[in-house]
C-alpha positions as CSV (number, residue, x, y, z in Angstrom):
1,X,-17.3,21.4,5.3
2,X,-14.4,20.5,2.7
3,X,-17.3,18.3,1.2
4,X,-20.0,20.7,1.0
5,X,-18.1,23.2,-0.7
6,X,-17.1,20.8,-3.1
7,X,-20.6,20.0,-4.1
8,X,-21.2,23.8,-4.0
9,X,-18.5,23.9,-6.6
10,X,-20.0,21.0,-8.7
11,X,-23.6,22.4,-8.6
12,X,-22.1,25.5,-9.8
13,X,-20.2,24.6,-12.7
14,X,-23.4,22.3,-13.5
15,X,-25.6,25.2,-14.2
16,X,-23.0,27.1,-16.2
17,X,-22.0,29.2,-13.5
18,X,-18.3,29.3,-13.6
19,X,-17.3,32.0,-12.1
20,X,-18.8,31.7,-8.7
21,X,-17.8,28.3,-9.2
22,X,-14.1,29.4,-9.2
23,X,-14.5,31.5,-6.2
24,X,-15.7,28.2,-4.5
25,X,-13.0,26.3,-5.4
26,X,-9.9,28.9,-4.9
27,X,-10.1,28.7,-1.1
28,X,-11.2,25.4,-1.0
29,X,-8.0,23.9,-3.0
30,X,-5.9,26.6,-0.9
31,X,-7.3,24.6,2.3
32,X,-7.0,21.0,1.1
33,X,-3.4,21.3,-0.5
34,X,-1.3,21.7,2.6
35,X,-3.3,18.9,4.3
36,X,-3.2,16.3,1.5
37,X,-0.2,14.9,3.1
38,X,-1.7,13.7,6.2
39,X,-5.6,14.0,5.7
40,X,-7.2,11.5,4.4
41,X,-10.6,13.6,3.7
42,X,-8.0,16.1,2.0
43,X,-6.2,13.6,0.3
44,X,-9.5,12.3,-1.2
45,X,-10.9,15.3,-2.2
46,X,-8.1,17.4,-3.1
47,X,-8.1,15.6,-7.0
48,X,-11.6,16.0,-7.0
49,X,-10.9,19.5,-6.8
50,X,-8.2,20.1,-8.7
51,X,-9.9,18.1,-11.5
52,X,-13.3,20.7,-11.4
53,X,-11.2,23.9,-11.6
54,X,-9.4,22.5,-14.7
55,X,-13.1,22.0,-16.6
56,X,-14.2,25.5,-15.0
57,X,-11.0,27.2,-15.9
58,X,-11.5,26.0,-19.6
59,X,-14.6,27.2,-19.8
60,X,-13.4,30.8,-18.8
61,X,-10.7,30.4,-21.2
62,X,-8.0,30.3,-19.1
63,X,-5.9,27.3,-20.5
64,X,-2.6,27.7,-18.6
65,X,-4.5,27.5,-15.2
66,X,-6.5,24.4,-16.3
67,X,-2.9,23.0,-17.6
68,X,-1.6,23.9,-13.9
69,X,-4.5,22.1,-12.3
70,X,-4.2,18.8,-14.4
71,X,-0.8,18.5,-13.6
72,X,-1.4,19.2,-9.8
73,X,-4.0,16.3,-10.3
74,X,-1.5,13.7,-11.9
75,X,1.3,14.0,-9.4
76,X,-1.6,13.1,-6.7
77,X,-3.3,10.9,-8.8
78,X,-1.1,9.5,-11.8
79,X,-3.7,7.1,-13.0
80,X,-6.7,9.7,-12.4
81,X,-9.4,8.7,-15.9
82,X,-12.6,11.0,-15.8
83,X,-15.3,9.5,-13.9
84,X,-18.1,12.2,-15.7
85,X,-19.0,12.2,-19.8
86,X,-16.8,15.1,-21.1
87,X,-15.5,16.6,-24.1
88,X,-13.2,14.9,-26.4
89,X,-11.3,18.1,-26.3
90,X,-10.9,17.7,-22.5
91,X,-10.3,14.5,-22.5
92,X,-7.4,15.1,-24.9
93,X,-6.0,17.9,-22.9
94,X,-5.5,15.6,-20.2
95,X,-3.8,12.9,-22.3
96,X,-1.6,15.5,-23.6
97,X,-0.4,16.6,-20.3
98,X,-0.3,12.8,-18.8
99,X,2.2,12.4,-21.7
100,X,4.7,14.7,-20.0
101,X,3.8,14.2,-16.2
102,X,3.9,10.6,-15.9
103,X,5.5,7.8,-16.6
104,X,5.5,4.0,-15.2
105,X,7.5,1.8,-13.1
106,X,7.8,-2.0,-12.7
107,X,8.7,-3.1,-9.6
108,X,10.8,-6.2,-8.6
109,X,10.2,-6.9,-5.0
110,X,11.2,-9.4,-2.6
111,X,10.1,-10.5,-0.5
112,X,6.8,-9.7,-1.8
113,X,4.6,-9.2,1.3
114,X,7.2,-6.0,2.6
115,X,5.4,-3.3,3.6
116,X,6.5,0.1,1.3
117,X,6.5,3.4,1.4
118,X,7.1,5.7,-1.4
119,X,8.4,9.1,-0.7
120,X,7.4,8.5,3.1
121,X,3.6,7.6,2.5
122,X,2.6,4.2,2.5
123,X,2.3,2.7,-1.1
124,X,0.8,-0.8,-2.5
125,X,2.8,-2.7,-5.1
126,X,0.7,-3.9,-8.0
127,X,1.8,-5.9,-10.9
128,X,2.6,-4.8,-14.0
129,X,2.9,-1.3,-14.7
130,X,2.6,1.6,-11.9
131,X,1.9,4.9,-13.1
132,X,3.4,7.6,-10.9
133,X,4.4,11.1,-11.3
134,X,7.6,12.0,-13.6
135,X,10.6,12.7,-11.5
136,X,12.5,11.4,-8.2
137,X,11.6,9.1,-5.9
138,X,12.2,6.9,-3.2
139,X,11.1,3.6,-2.0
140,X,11.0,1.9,1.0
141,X,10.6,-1.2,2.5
142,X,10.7,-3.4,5.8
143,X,9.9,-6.5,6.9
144,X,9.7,-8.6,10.0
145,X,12.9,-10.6,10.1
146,X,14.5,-8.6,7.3
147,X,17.0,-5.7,6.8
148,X,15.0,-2.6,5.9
149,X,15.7,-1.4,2.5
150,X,15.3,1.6,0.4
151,X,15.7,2.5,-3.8
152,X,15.9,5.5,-5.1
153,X,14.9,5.8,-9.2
154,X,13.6,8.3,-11.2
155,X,10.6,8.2,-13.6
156,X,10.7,9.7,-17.0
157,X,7.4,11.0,-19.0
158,X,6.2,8.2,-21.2
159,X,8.8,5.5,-19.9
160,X,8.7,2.5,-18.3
161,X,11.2,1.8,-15.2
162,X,12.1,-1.4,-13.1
163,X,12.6,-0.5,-9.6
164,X,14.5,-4.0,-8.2
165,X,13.7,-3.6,-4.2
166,X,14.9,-6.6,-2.4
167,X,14.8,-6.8,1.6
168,X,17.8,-9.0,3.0
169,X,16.8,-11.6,5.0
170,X,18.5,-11.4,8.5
171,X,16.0,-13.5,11.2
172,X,13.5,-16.2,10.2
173,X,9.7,-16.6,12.0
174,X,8.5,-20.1,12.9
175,X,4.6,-20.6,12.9
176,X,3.8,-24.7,14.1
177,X,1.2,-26.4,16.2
178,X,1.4,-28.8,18.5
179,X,-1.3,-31.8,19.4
180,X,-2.1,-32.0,22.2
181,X,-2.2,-27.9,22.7
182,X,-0.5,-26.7,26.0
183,X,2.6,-27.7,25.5
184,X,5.7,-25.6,26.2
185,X,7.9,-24.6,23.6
186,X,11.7,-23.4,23.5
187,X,14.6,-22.5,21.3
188,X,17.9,-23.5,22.6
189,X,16.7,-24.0,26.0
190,X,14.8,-20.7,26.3
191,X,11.1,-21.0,26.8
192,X,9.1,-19.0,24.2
193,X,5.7,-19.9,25.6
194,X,2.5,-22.4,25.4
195,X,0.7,-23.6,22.6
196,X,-3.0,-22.7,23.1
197,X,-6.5,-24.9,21.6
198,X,-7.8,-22.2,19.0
199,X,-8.8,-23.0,15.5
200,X,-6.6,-23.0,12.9
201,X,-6.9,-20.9,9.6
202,X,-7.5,-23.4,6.5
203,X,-4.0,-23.3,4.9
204,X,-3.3,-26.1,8.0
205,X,-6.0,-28.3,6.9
206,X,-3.9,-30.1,4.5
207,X,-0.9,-30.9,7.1
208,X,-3.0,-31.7,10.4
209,X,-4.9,-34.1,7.7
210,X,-1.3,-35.8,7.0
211,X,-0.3,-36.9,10.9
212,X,-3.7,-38.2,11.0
213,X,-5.4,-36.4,14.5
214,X,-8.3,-34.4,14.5
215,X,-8.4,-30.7,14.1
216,X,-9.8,-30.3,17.5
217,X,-7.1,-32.0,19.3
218,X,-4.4,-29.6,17.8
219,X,-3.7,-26.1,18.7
220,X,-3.5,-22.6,16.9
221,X,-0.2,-21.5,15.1
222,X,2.7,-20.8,17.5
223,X,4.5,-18.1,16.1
224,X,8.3,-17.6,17.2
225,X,9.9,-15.3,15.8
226,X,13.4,-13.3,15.6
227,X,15.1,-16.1,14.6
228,X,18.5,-16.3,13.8
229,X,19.6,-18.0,10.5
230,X,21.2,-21.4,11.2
231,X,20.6,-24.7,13.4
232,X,17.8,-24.3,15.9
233,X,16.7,-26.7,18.7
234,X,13.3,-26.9,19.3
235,X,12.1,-28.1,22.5
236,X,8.7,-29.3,23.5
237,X,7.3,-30.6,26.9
238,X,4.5,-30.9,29.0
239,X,3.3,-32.2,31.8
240,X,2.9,-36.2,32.0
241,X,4.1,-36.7,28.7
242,X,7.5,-37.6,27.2
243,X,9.7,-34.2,25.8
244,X,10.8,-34.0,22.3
245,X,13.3,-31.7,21.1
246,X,14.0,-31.4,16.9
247,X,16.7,-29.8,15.2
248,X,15.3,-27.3,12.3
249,X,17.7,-24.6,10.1
């Protein structure tokens, strides 16, 4: 297996034996690389990989094919930091390299719960500054009830860029409860379905506390959603009891 060989490859370089090392990780890297894309074992392993070779080549004195093999690392791994004690020469190659391969972004999103992609995989925005690989990209974003959206920027070794991503807003989503639960609810006179008794996650606490009913008379969060921005009437009935209807935006 991809990890097995790995280890081989580790073991090998442990006890100074670089060579057969090398021949380990040759086909191994040659395996991983067109998977990395869509694999997650090969995705994981693949810097792992790359990052061995580097040290091995070094050690057989092959410098441009440990410089290749850094490189390959930072464009899968910009932030990569050795995990294992080595050499401050090592160590220094690497920086050396990262100086000219990556570079950072800031990103400016909104809203800031949209799902992103970046260059078609999925991506998770952190604050502050993103390391990624020099050169173009693109990001994307969507959102329930918002215009997808997409930014294209490109990062330069050693800078810092603001990517400004901002999803338009173009339908809203309505979560409420209702007390008692069961009660039927519609938007501008279409039904969109019964409440149900459920509990209720802990950010309701506060505002079932306020109308001054018990938790347990008062149902799970209703969601509606596809909403079009503007006036909305909101109906509710049920059963023996007297129907409400409220006007939201």
């Amino acid at each position: 297996s991809p990890d097995a060989q790995l280890a081989q490859a580790r073991a090998q370089f442990e006890a100074g034996d670089y060579e057969p090392a090398i021949a380990t990780l040759d086909p191994l890297i040659a395996l991983l690389e067109p998977l990395a894309a869509t694999d997650p074992v090969a995705e994981r392993l693949l810097p792992a990989a790359y990052e061995l070779r580097a040290r091995t080549r070094l050690q057989v004195g092959n410098a441009d094919g440990a410089t290749a093999d850094f490189r390959a690392l930072l464009k899968l791994a910009p932030a990569f930091t050795f995990t294992d004690k080595v050499s401050q020469k090592v160590a220094k190659i690497l920086e050396d390299i990262r100086k000219t391969a990556v570079g950072t972004i800031v990103l400016n999103l909104s809203p800031v719960d949209s799902e992103l992609e970046l260059d078609g995989r999925p991506f998770t925005a952190a604050a502050g500054q993103i390391p990624l690989p020099v050169g173009p990209h693109t990001l994307s974003g969507r959102r329930p009830g918002c215009r997808s959206a997409s930014q294209t920027f490109t990062v330069m070794p050693g800078a810092s860029t603001e990517v400004v991503l901002t999803l338009e807003r173009v339908s809203a989503t309505v979560l409420l409860v209702t007390s008692p639960p069961g009660i039927e609810v519609s938007v501008d006179g279409v039904s969109r379905g019964r409440t149900e008794p459920g509990p209720q996650p802990p950010r309701w606490a506060e505002p079932i506390a306020t109308i001054g009913v018990p938790a347990s008379s008062v149902s799970k969060p209703f969601v509606v959603d596809d909403l079009g921005l503007g006036s909305h009437t909101f109906g509710f009935s049920r059963d023996c009891h007297v129907s409400i209807d409220l006007r939201a935006e």
